[in-house]
C-alpha positions, 0 to 999 in steps of 0.5 A, spaced: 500 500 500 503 507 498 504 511 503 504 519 500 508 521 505 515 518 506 518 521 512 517 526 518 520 527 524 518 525 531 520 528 538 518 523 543 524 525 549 525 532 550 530 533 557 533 540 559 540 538 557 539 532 551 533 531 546 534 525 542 530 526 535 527 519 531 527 518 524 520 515 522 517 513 515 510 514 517 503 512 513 499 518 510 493 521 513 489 522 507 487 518 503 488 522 496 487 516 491 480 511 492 484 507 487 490 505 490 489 501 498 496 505 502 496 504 510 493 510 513 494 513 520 490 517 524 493 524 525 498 524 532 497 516 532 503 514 537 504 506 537 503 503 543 509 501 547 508 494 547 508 491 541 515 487 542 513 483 548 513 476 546 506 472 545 501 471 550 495 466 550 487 468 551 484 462 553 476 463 553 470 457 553 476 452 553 479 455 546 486 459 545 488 465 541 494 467 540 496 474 541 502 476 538 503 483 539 501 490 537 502 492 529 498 496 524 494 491 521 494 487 514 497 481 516 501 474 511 502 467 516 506 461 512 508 455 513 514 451 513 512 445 509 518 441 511 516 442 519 509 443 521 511 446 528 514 453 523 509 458 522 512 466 520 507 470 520 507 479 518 503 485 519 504 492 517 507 497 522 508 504 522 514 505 523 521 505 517 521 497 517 514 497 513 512 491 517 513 486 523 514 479 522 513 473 529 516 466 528 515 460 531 519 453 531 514 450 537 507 451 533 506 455 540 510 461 543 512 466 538 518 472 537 519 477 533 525 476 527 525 481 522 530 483 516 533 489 517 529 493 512 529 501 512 525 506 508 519 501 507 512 501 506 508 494 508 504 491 504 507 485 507 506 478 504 510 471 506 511 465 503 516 458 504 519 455 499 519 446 499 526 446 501 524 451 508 526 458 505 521 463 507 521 469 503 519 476 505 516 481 501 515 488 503 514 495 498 520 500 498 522 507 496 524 513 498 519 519 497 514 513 494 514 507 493 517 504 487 516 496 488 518 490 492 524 488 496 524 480 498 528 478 504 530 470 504 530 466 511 533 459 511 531 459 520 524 461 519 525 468 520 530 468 526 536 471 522 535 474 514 539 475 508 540 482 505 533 485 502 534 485 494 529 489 490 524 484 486 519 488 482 517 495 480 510 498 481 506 502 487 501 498 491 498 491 493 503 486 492 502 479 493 507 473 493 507 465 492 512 460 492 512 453 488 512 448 493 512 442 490 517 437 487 516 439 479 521 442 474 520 450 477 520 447 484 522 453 489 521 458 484 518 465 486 513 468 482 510 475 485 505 480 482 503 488 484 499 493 481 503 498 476 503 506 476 496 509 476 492 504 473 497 501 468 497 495 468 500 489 473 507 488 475 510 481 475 517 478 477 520 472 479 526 468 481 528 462 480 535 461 484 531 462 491 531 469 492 538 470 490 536 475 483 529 477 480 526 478 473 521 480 470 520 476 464 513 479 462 506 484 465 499 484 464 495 490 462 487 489 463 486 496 462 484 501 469 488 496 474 486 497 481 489 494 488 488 487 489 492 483 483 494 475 485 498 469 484 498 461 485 502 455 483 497 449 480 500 442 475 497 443 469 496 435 467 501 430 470 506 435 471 507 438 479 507 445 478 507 447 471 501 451 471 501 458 474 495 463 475 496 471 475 489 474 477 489 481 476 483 487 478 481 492 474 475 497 473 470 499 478 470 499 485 464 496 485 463 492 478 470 490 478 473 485 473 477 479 474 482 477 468 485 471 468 491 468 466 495 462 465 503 460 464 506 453 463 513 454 462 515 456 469 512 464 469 516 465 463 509 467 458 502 467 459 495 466 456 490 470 458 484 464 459 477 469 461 475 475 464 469 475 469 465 481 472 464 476 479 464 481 484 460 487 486 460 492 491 462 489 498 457 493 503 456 500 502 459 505 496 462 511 502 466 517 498 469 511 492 470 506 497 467 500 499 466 500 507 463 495 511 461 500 518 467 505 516 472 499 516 474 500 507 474 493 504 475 492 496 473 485 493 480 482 492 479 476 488 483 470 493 486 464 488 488 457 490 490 451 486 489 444 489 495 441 488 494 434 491 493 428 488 487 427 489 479 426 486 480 435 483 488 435 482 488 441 478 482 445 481 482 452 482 478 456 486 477 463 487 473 466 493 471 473 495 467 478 498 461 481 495 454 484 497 448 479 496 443 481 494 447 485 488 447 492 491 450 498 494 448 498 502 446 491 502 450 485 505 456 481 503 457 474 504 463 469 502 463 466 494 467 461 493 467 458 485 472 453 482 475 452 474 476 444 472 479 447 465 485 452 467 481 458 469 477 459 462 471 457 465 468 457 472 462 454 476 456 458 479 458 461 485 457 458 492 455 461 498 461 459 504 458 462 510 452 459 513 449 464 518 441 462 517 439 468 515 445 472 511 443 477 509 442 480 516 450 479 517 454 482 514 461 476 512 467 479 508 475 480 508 476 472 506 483 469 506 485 462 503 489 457 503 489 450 499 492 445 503 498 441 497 497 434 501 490 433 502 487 438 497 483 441 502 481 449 502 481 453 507 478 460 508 477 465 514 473 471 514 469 476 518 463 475 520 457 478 525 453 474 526 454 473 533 452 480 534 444 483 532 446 490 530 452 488 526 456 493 529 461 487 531 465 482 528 468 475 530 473 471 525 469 464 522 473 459 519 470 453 514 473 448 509 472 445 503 474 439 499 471 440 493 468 447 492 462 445 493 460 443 500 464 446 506 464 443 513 460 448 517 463 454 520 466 455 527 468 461 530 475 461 531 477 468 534 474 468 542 472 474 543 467 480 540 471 486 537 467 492 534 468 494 527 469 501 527 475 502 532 476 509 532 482 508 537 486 504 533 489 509 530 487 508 522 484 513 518 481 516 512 473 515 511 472 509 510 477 507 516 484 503 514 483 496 518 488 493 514 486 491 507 487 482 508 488 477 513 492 470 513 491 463 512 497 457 511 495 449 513 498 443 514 495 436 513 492 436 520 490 444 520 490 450 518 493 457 522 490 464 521 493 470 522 488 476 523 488 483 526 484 484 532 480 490 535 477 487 542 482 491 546 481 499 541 488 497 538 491 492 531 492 487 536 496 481 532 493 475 533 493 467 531 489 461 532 488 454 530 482 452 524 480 445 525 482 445 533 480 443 539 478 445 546 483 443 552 481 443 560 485 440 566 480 438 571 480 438 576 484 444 577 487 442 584 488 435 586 492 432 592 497 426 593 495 421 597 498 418 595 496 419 587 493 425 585 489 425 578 488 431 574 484 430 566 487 432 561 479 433 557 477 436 550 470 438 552 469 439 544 472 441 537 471 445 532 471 440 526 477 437 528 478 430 526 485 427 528 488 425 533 489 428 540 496 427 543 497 429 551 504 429 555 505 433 562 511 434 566 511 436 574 515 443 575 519 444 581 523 438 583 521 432 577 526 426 581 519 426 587 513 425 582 512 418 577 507 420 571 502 416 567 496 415 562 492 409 566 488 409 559 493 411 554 495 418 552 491 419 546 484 421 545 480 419 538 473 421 539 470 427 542 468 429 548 473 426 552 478 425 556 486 423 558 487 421 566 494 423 567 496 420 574 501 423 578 505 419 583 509 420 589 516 417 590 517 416 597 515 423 602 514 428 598 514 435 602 507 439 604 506 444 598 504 445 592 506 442 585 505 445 579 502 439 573 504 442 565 499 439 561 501 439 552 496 437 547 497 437 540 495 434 534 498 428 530 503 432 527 504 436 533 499 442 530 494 445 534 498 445 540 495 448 546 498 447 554 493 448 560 497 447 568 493 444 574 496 444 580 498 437 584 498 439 592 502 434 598 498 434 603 497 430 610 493 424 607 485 423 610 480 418 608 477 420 601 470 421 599 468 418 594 465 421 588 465 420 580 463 422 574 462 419 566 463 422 560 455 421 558 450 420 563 445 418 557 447 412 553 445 408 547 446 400 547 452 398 546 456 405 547 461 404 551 462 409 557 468 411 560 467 412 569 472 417 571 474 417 579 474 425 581 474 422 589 477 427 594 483 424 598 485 422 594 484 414 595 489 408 593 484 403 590 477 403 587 471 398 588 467 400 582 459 395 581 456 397 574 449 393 575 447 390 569 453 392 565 459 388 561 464 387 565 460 389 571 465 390 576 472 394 576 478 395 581 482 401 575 481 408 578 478 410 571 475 403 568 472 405 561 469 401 556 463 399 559 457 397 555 450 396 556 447 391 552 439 392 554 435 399 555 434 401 562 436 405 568 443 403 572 446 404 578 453 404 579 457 404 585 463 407 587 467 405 594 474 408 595 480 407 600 486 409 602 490 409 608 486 412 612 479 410 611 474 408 605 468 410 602 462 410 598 457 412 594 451 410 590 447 413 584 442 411 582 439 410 576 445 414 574 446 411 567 440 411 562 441 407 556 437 408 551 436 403 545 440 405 537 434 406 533 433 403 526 437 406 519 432 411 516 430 410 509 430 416 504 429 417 497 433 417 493 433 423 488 434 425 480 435 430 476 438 434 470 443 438 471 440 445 470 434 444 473 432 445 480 436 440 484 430 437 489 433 436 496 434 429 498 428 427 504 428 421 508 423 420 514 425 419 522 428 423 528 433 428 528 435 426 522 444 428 520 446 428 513 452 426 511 458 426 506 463 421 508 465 422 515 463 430 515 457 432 517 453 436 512 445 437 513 440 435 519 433 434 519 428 432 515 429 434 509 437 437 506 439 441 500 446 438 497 448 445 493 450 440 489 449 443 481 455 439 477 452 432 474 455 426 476 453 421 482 452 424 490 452 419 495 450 421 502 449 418 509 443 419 513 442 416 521 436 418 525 438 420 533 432 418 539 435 420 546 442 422 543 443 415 540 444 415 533 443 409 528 448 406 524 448 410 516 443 408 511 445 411 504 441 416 500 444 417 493 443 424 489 444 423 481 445 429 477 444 428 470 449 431 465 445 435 459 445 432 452 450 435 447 445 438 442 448 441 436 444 444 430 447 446 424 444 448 417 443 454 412 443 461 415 438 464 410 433 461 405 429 464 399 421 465 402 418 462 396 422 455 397 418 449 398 417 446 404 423 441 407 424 436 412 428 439 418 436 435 418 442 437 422 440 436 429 444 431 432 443 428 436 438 425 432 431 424 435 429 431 437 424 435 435 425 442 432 421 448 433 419 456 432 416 459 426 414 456 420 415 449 423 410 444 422 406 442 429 410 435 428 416 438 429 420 435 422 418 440 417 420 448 415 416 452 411 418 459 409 413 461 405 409 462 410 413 467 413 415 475 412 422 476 410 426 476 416 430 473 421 427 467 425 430 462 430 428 456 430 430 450 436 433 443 436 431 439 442 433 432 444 431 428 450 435 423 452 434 416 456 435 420 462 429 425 461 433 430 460 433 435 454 437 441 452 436 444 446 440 447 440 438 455 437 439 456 428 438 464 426 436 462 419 434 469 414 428 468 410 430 473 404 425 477 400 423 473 393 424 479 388 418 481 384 418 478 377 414 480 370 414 476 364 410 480 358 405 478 356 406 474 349 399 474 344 399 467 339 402 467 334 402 463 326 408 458 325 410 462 320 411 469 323 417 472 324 421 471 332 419 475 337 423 479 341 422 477 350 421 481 355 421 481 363 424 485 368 427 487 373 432 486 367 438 480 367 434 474 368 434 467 363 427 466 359 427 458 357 422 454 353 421 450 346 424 454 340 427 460 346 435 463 344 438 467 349 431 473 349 428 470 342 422 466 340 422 463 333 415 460 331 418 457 325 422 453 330 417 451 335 413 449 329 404 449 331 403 448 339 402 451 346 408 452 349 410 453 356 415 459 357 419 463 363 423 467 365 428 466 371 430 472 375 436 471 381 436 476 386 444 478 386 443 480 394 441 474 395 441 470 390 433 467 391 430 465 384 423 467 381 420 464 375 415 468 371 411 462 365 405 463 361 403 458 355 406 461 348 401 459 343 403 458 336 397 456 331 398 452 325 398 454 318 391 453 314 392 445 310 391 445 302 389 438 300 390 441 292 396 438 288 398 437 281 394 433 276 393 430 270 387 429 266 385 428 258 383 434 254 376 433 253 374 433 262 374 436 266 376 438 273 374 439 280 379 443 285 376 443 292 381 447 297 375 446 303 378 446 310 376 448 317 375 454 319 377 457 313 375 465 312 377 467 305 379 463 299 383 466 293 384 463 287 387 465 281 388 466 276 381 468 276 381 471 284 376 467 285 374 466 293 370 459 293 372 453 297 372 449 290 372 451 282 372 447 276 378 446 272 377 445 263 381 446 258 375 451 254 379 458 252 385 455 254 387 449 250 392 443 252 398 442 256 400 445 263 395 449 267 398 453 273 394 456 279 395 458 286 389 458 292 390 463 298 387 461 304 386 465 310 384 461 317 380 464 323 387 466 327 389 469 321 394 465 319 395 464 311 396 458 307 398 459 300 400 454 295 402 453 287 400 447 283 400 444 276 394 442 272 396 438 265 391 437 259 393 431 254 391 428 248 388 422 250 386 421 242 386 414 241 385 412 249 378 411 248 376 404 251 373 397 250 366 397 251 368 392 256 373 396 259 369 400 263 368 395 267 376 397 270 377 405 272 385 406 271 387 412 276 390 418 274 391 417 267 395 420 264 400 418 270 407 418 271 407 410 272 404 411 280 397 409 278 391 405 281 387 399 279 380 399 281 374 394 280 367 393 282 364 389 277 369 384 276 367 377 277 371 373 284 377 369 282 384 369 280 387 374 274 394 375 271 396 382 270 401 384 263 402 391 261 404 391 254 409 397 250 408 399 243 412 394 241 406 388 244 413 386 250 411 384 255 414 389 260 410 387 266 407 381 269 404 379 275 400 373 276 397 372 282 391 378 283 386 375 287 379 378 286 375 377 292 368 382 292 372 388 288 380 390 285 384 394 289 390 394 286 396 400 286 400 399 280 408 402 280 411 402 274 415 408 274 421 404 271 418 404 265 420 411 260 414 415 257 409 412 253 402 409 250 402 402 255 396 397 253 394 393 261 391 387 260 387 383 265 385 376 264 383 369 268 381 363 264 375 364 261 375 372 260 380 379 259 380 386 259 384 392 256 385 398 258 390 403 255 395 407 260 399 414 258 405 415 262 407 422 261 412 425 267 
């Protein structure tokens, strides 16, 4: 944090004859840059005289806190990886150093040991390497600050190497070691707002703090306070993933970006930028402040670098109000991301007061343990008290992001939020800007700045812990005295207690021992240490020093009970047993708290199983069958015995029967129905951690996959065994729908493809009601979405979204076209808009050709394409071409003296023209009168109802049939035409049946054509070609075996 004044001078001893004046480098005393977080002090804040005493211990309802001392707030704790006892923990100061660091190598006392640091600024932050180097940040500078100098410890803090400068920038630096076994182990990494909104500094050391780099920086744009780091893998390697949150944008909208590297912190990716957070409390003069203590919500990140079920998890928790709004509540919001920080899941809520929004839950601080994968988080919280005036520090933890284990109070005592004798200033108050946090595998410790007592108070405590009692707190030798080390309760704590004592004074009179060992696994409960005499001890009184710890030797707690020698008198006796109300089969442990003390024991358990015992504290005694028991107790000692009997003292009750509840199912999206199950004081379970009660529990669970929890009903403080309830989330189907982005609207209908899977039903706008079809032509130009849906097996549906554009059809005219004769001229088309295609019979490029297509309907069309958007439209109609009139008159050939019949009749024929003559009847006769012999031309006009003409030339030849009179018996046989050109017909009607033979004789009696076989059946009918013979006069004879017929034939061409 930037401080705008760099020095000023303090007189604190002035004498008559010596004054002494101290150089200070003091914070500023107004807040000038709501974008920057410095340290600000109250004008004339004198730090209190006490902040180097040494810790002291604040046991309150049997739980410890540490208080370490008096500092300026914002706090840092790391842990030594490789000694679970070596915790470092850092607060700012007022003074030149910036900041004042404590360490301690037993997990209990604590001594202050820091680097010799001159002209800094605070923002101090810590952190230990895999090889136990501890590393400490702090800003530096002379009238400003310009950057970070680091300081390395190889002895957790007790003595330091010279400082060297790490990274440029101005404010809120943050700090992470890589301390897992992969290729950048031990390597540094270290982020910090840049100048005035210019971006995030970013440096790194990869030779232990020997030299720093800075091979890269990130620019989000309109940086402000609250940049972080952390160390993941990336796949299978430890450590190759590298996270840099940066904050930037408003106060109270801000953006998180996030980014990655895989090489060691040489380059980064940025992965996604996500507008999470919101004002934190109420928007004071640019500032978030909760009760006049200034927050901001910093984005915490953590990665789970275990090797467990969510390897690789990132998590990022911070503050904001809920609901979203200025003067609204906060709570604490954790979410997490499985891909590398492109994509995060929704957020939950950590803080589990019933009604959070009459709370106020904010300042978070993380850690995420590298050995078990859990994440801790701590934070402020006032839920303890109405008027949300004062706060407590609560603690909670998570496995999986999803489900956190109820949260404990961990500091233990209240202290109220606007501590204007602290010494902060500014409006909203500087409180400090964060808290600490670091775990090992059996807890964590959180750092904090506590004001119960008006005053930046640095304190400590454990998170999972448990409490610790010595009871009684006197006993006497008689000669054995007993003190119990008890837990009376935990805070989520699930390990191993470990208890050990020793005898101050003169150890050599005393024997110490654990009748039932010196561990404890269940809680309540409680250690018996018996202390012995050796021999004749001296009258007085001797003190007891009792230490519990976990199985790693955290947490650590010590209590003392005093041990008295005194003359001995007859005991009194008197007991007590860890549970008073008992299920069947639960064992229970009886304690002796007689008075005397006594030297043997006589216990009856009526009833019970053993049902007597001569130990001082016998445990493990069962009932099998519900009831009321007495138990009796009879003590002795040298000077006398006694007893005592309590009647239906135990109350044994019997183990109810598992609950059955229902499992549920649902798909993942949908609302998450909560698991019921039916019974008496239910609890829900995942794994051994106890989750929900009652009778009904809602998982918070939203991600697909398969959830098993436990659930036991409890009657009379007896819980059932566990009976399972399982919750199935259903992954969504991956639907996709890909087809054409636009359509023409006059395209036919079409069944609907490229939904997939397949099976699903479409709909939206011009879909068919069966879901399969899509028909644009009963839509307006436009743009239309339509959706794909697929239900799978499992009843859960999820549906893919297509914008298709119906573009307009373009308006298209085709000119009319009137009918036309097969002989007209070709006729030029037309249609608009200009640039189409017309096609059809007898069409070439925009011509019609009738004498091509010939008589007819035609259809023609005319195709226009939209150059815009390429939609076509046809435009046909029917071109008809009406046939031209027929002539049945053809050349003919006749003798002189006849005459001729020309007949042109025809349907719908409305004028006749011959000529010569212009005649304008349908027939005329034809003879040689005025004319004469030989070749007659003529020509007939005929003009149809359609106005079609016809016209046609032909010849009529007159010859000189002199000579071709006929034999009377000739007429019986008509030769047709005659004169001919050799093609001629036969025809007979009178001719008698039977068989003929047929010659045609030339001029010179030959023979010249022969057929035999003419059958005449009724009448003769005979075609005669004989076109081979050359012109002339031929005599045709016909004949059969009784008669013969001649007929004179003229073949003239």
């Amino acid at each position: 944090m930037k401080r705008t004044i760099p020095y000023s001078f303090l007189l604190v001893l002035l004498f008559f004859s010596l004054s002494v004046v101290r150089l200070f480098a003091q914070p500023a005393t107004v807040d000038k840059n709501k974008n920057k977080d410095p340290m600000i002090m109250q004008p004339g804040y004198i730090m209190p005289a006490n902040d180097q005493l040494e810790s002291t211990v604040i046991t309150i309802d049997d739980y410890d806190n540490f208080k370490l001392g008096v500092d300026f707030a914002e706090c840092s704790i790391a842990g030594n990886p490789l000694n679970p006892l070596q915790y470092y923990a850092v607060w700012n100061s007022s003074g030149t150093a910036g900041g004042k660091g404590y360490y301690t190598n037993d997990g209990y006392t604590w001594t202050a040991g820091n680097p010799n640091w001159t002209g800094m600024w605070g923002d101090v932050v810590v952190t230990y390497d895999s090889l136990g180097h501890l590393a400490y940040q702090n800003m530096y500078g002379s009238s400003n600050v310009q950057g970070t100098k680091v300081a390395m410890s190889s002895n957790n803090g007790q003595s330091w190497d010279s400082p060297v400068t790490s990274m440029s920038g101005s404010d809120k630096n943050w700090m992470f070691a890589d301390q897992t076994a992969g290729p950048y182990a031990n390597y540094i990494y270290g982020t910090m707002t840049n100048t005035a909104g210019s971006g995030q500094s970013y440096s790194r050391t990869i030779d232990l703090g020997a030299t720093w780099t800075s091979p890269t920086s990130f620019n989000p744009g309109g940086a402000i306070p609250g940049t972080s780091v952390c160390v993941g893998p990336d796949g299978n390697t430890s450590g190759g993933a590298v996270y840099v949150v940066t904050n930037s944008g408003s106060s109270f909208s801000s953006t998180y970006t996030f980014y990655k590297s895989t090489n060691g912190g040489s380059t980064f990716a940025m992965k996604s930028a996500q507008q999470f957070s919101n004002t934190v409390g109420t928007q004071v003069g640019g500032r978030n402040a909760v009760l006049n203590m200034r927050t901001r919500p910093y984005p915490f990140i953590a990665c789970d670098n275990s090797f467990g079920p969510h390897r690789g998890r990132l998590y990022l928790v911070y503050a904001s109000n809920n609901p979203t709004g200025n003067g609204n509540k906060p709570d604490i919001f954790c979410r997490y991301s499985d891909d590398g920080a492109s994509t995060w899941s929704s957020a939950k809520v950590v803080n589990d007061d019933p009604n959070s929004q009459s709370n106020h839950n904010w300042f978070p601080a993380v850690w995420c343990e590298k050995n078990t994968g859990r994440l801790y988080i701590s934070w402020m919280d006032t839920r303890d008290t109405p008027t949300s005036d004062s706060c407590m520090i609560y603690a909670s933890y998570t496995d999986d992001g999803v489900t956190f284990a109820p949260n404990k109070r961990i500091s233990n005592k209240k202290m109220k939020i606007n501590c204007t004798s602290c010494g902060g200033g500014g409006t909203p108050m500087y409180l400090g800007d964060y808290n600490g946090i670091a775990a090992n595998k059996v807890t964590s410790l959180l750092a904090w700045t506590d004001f119960r007592e008006n005053s930046f108070g640095s304190y400590v405590a454990y998170f999972p812990d448990f409490g610790l009692r010595a009871t009684p707190a006197i006993d006497t030798l008689s000669p054995v005295a007993t003190i119990n080390a008890m837990v009376p309760s935990v805070k989520a704590y699930q390990d191993t207690v470990v208890v050990s004592a020793t005898i101050s004074g003169n150890p050599g009179l005393f024997t110490i021992s654990y009748p039932n060992g010196n561990k404890l696994w269940s809680y309540p409960g409680s250690v018996p240490i018996q202390i012995s005499q050796n021999g004749s001890v001296p009258l007085g009184d001797y003190t007891l020093n009792i230490v519990a710890t976990g199985s790693n030797g955290t947490p650590v707690h010590k209590r003392t009970a005093t041990v008295r020698a005194l003359t001995p008198v007859a005991p009194t006796a008197n007991f007590i047993v860890n549970d008073t109300s008992a299920c069947v089969g639960q064992p229970l442990n009886f304690t002796d708290v007689s008075a005397g003390p006594p030297t043997s024991w006589d216990w009856s358990f009526p009833g019970g199983t053993p049902s007597t015992s001569n130990v001082q504290n016998p445990s493990g005694i069962v009932y099998n069958e519900p009831g009321q028991y007495d138990v009796t107790l009879t003590v002795t000692n040298q000077s006398g015995s006694n007893s005592i009997t309590l009647s239906n003292y135990v109350h044994v009750y019997p183990v109810p029967e598992i609950p059955l509840g229902t499992d549920q199912v649902a798909c993942f999206g949908q609302t998450v129905p909560d698991l019921t199950a039916d019974g008496t004081g239910l609890k829900w379970y995942k794994g051994n951690l106890l989750v929900g009660n009652g009778n009904s529990f809602a998982t918070g669970q939203t991600q697909p996959g398969t959830y098993n929890y436990s659930i036991t009903q409890t009657v009379h403080g007896c819980e059932s065994a566990k009976g399972g309830v399982t919750l199935t989330i259903n992954p969504l189907p991956i639907v996709s729908f890909i087809m054409a982005d636009s359509i023409c609207g006059n395209t036919p209908a079409f069944n609907l493809t490229g939904g997939d899977p397949v099976g699903g039903v479409y709909s939206g706008a011009g879909v068919s009601t069966n879901g399969l079809s899509f028909d644009p032509t009963t839509l307006a130009p436009n743009n239309y979405t339509l959706t794909y849906t697929y239900t799978d097996v499992n009843g859960c549906s999820d549906s893919a979204f297509h914008i298709i554009s119906v573009s307009p059809v373009p308006t298209v005219t085709f000119d009319a076209l009137a009918p036309v004769c097969s002989n007209a001229a070709a006729i030029t088309l037309n249609g608009t808009p200009a640039g189409g295609t017309f096609t059809g019979t007898a069409v070439s490029g925009n011509i019609f050709d009738p004498a091509v297509s010939g008589a007819g309907d035609f259809t023609l069309s005319y195709t226009y394409q939209d150059p815009v958007t390429h939609c076509l439209i046809t435009s046909s109609q029917v071109m008809k071409v009406n046939p031209l009139p027929t002539i049945a008159v053809n050349d003919t050939s006749l003798c002189g003296n006849r005459v001729l019949l020309l007949d042109a009749t025809s349907p719908n024929i409305s004028t006749y023209l011959w000529t010569p003559g212009n005649l304008t009847t349908p027939a005329i006769s034809v003879d040689t009168i005025g004319k004469g012999l030989g070749v007659l031309n003529y020509t007939i006009a005929l003009t149809d109802a359609n106005s079609c003409a016809a016209t046609k030339s032909f010849k009529v030849t007159f010859f000189d049939c002199t000579g071709l009179e006929e034999a009377a018996n000739s007429t019986e046989i008509e030769i047709y035409p005659n004169p001919n050109q050799g093609l001629f017909e036969i025809r007979s009607n009178s001719l008698p049946d039977g068989k003929y033979s047929i010659k045609v004789y030339n001029v010179q009696s030959k023979v010249v054509y022969s057929d035999d076989n003419l059958i005449v059946n009724g009448e003769l009918h005979k075609t005669m070609n004989i076109k081979n013979l050359s012109n002339g006069m031929y005599l045709l004879r016909i004949e059969n075996t009784t008669s013969g017929w001649s007929k004179q034939v003229l073949i003239n061409r």
